[in-house]
N, C-alpha and C positions, 0 to 999 in steps of 0.2 A: 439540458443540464444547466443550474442555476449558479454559474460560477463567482458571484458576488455572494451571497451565501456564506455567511461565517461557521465552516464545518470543526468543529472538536474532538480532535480523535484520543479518548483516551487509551493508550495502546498497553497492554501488557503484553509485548511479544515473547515467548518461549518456541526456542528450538532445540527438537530431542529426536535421537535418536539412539532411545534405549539410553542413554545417558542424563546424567542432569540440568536439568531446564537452563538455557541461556538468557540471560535478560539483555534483549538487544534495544530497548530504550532505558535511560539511567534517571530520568523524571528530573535531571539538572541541565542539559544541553543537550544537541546532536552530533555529538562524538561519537563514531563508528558508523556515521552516512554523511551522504553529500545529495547535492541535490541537482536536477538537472530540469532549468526552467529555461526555454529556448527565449523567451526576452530578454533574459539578463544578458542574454547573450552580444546582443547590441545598444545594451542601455546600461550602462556604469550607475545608474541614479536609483535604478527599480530594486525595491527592495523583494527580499527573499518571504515566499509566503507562509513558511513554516520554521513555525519559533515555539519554547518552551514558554508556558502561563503556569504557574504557582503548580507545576508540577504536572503538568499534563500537555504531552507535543498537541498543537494548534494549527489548524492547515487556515491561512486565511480566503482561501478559495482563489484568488488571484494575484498574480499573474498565476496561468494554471502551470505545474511542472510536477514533480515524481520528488520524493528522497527517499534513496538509496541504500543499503546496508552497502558496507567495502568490505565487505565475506560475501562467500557463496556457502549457499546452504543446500544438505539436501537429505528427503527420508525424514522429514521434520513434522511436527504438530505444531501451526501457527495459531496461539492461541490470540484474543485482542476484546476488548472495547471499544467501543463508541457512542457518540450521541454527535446530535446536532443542536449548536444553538440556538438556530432560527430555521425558518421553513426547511423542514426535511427536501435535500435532493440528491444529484449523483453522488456516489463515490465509492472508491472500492480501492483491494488493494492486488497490486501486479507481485504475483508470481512467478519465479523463473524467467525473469526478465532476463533478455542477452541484447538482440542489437539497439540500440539505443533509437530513440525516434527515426521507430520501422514506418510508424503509422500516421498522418497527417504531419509529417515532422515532428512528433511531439511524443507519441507515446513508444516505448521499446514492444519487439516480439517479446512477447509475455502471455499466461492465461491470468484474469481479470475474476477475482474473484467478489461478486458483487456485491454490496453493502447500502444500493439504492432501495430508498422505502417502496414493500413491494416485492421486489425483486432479490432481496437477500437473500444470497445464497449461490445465484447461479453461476458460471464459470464460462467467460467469456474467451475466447482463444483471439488474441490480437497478432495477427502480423503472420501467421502460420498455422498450420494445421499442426496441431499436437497430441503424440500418444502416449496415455497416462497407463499403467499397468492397475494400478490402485487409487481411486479418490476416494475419500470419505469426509463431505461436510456435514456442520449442523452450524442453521445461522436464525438469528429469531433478532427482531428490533434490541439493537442496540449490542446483538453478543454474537461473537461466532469463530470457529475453529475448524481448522482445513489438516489432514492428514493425506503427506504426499509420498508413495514409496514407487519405486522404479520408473522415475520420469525419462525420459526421451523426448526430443525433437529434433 
């Protein structure tokens, strides 16, 4: 994973169930997540890698860390965007995350839904074995939408 890498996430997140679409990015700030980058944890100086650009959340690739929705969600259709602005490499986005950096310190138990060129699409399980009752992806460069109903772990 190329974590210098200036990754661009345009997100249009929507969650439904059976109800109407939530917009959990508001294209003005990150209000309604936080973020959790284990450096900042011992460094007051490091800036946080994920900031709003003229309307589109921006991951700067490093310091590597997650942001967070402060809801729980579930039974949802996670729709999004993305692109890269420089050389395609990892990234993806964690689902059903719970214990916070289960996995090398850093990443929570979550399934890993991935978004690496290549590799879009597939569904990583980090930190546990998990049983999904119903998955349904479609993910193609640059687009993709995940349908989750009866999760358990």
């Amino acid at each position: 994973m190329n974590i210098n890498s200036l990754v661009w996430l345009a997100i249009f997140f929507s969650v439904s169930s059976y109800t109407p679409s939530i917009k959990l990015f508001n294209g003005q700030d990150l209000s309604g997540c936080h973020s959790d980058v284990p450096e900042i944890d011992n460094a007051s100086d490091v800036k946080n890698p994920f900031i709003v650009r003229n309307g589109v959340l921006v991951s700067l690739g490093a310091p590597a860390g997650h942001l967070i929705t402060n809801e729980v969600f579930k039974n949802y259709r996670l729709k999004l965007r993305y692109r890269f602005a420089g050389k395609p490499s990892s990234c993806g986005v964690l689902v059903h995350a719970s214990t916070p950096r289960a996995l090398y310190k850093m990443f929570p138990q979550s399934i890993e839904v991935q978004m690496m060129r290549e590799n879009a699409g597939d569904f990583w399980c980090i930190a546990e074995d998990i049983t999904v009752l119903m998955i349904i992806s479609f993910a193609h460069w640059g687009c993709a939408w995940v349908d989750f109903a009866g999760f358990g772990i």
